[in-house]
C-alpha positions as CSV (number, residue, x, y, z in Angstrom):
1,X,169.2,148.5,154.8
2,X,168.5,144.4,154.1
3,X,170.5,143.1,151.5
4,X,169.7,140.6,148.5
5,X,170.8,137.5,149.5
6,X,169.7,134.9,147.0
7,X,167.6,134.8,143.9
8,X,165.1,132.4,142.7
9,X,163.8,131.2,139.2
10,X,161.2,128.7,138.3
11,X,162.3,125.4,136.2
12,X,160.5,122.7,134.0
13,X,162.9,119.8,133.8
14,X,165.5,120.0,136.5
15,X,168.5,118.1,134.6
16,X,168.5,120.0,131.9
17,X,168.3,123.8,133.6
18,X,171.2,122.4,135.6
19,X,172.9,121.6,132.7
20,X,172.5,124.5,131.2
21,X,173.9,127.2,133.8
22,X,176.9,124.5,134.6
23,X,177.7,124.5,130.8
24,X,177.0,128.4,130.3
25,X,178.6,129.5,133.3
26,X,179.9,127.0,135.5
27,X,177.7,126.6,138.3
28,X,177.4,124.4,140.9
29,X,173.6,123.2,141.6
30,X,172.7,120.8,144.1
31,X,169.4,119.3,143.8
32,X,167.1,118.8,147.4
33,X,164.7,116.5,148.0
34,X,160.7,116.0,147.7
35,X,161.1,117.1,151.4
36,X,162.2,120.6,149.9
37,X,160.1,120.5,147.5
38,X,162.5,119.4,144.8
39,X,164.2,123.1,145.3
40,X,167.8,123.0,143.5
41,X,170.3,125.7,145.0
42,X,172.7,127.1,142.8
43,X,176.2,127.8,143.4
44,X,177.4,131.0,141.3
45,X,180.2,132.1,144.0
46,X,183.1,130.4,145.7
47,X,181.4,129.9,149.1
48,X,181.5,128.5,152.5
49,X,179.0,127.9,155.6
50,X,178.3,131.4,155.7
51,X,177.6,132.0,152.1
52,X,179.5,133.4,149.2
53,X,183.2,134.5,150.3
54,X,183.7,137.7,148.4
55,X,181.3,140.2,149.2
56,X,178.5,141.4,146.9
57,X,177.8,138.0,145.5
58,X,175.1,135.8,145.9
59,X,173.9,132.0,145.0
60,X,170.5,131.2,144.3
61,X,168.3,128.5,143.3
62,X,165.8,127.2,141.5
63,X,162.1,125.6,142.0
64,X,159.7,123.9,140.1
65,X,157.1,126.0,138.1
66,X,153.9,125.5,139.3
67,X,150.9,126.4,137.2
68,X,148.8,126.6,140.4
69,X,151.0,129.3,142.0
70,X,151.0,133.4,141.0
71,X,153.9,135.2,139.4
72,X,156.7,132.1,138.1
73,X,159.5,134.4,137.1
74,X,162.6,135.0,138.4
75,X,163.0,137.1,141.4
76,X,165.0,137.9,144.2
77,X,165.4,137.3,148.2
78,X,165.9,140.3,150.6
79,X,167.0,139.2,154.0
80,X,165.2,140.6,156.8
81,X,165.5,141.0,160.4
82,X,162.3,140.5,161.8
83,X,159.8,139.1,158.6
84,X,156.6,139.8,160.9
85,X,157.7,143.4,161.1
86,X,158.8,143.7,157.2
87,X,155.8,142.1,156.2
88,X,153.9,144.9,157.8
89,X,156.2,147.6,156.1
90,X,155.8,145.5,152.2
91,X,151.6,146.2,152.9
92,X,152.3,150.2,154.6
93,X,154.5,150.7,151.8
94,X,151.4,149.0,149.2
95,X,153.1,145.9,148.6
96,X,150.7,142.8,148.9
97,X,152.4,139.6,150.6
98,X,151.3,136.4,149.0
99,X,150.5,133.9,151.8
100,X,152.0,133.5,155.2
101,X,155.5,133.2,156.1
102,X,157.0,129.6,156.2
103,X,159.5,127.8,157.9
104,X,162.8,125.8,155.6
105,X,164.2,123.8,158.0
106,X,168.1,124.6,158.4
107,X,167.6,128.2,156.5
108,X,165.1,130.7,158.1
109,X,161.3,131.9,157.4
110,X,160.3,132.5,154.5
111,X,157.5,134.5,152.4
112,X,157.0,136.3,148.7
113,X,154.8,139.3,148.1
114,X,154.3,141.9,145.5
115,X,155.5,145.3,145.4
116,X,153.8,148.1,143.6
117,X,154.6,147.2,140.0
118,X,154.0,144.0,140.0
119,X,156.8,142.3,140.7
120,X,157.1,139.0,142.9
121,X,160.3,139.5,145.2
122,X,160.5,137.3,148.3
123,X,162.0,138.0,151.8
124,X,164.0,135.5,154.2
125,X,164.1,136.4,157.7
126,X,167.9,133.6,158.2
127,X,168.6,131.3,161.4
128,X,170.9,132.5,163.4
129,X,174.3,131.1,162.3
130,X,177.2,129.9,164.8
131,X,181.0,130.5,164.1
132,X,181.1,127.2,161.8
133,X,178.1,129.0,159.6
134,X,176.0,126.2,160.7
135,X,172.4,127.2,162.3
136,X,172.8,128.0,165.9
């Protein structure tokens, strides 16, 4: 069975969504680069190298909205094995996958797609991690 891992939800002005879910709830964010395409992560669990401690949690993050791109809503990030392979069950299964996988340096391969009802869900296929939950 692959897990959710991580959600995702689109912003408009960075500063102030982080603002907001650090006031509201007291997460973390930390805001990356133009190199990673000005992605925030978001920190909703105590956590270490590895991810959140306690299991059954998740972080998440946040990315620019983007008029040019399909289906800017909040979703969620499924971590595969083998993303060649689960990309081939997502269209068996009717799903559509938007695009072709892509590498985020330091994380793993990444792609959205579309399942039957409509919904955009993505899918990470993770590095390898070594004992100090840094990329192998």
């Amino acid at each position: 069975m692959d897990p959710v891992v991580h959600f995702e939800m689109p912003y408009d002005d960075r500063r102030r969504m982080a603002d907001f879910y650090a006031s509201a709830f007291g997460w973390q964010t930390e805001m990356l680069g133009e190199e990673m395409g000005n992605y925030a992560l978001a920190s909703t669990a105590e956590s270490d190298g590895c991810g959140p401690r306690e299991p059954g949690r998740i972080n998440g993050g946040f990315f620019p909205r983007c008029p040019e791109r399909p289906d800017q809503y909040p979703s969620v990030v499924i971590a595969v094995a083998d993303i060649q392979q689960a990309s081939e069950r997502v269209r068996r299964a009717g799903g559509e996958v938007l695009g072709e996988p892509m590498d985020i340096p330091g994380v793993g391969t990444y792609v959205s797609f579309r399942d039957t009802e409509g919904n955009r869900v993505s899918m990470i296929q993770p590095l390898p991690m070594g004992p100090d939950g840094q990329p192998a």
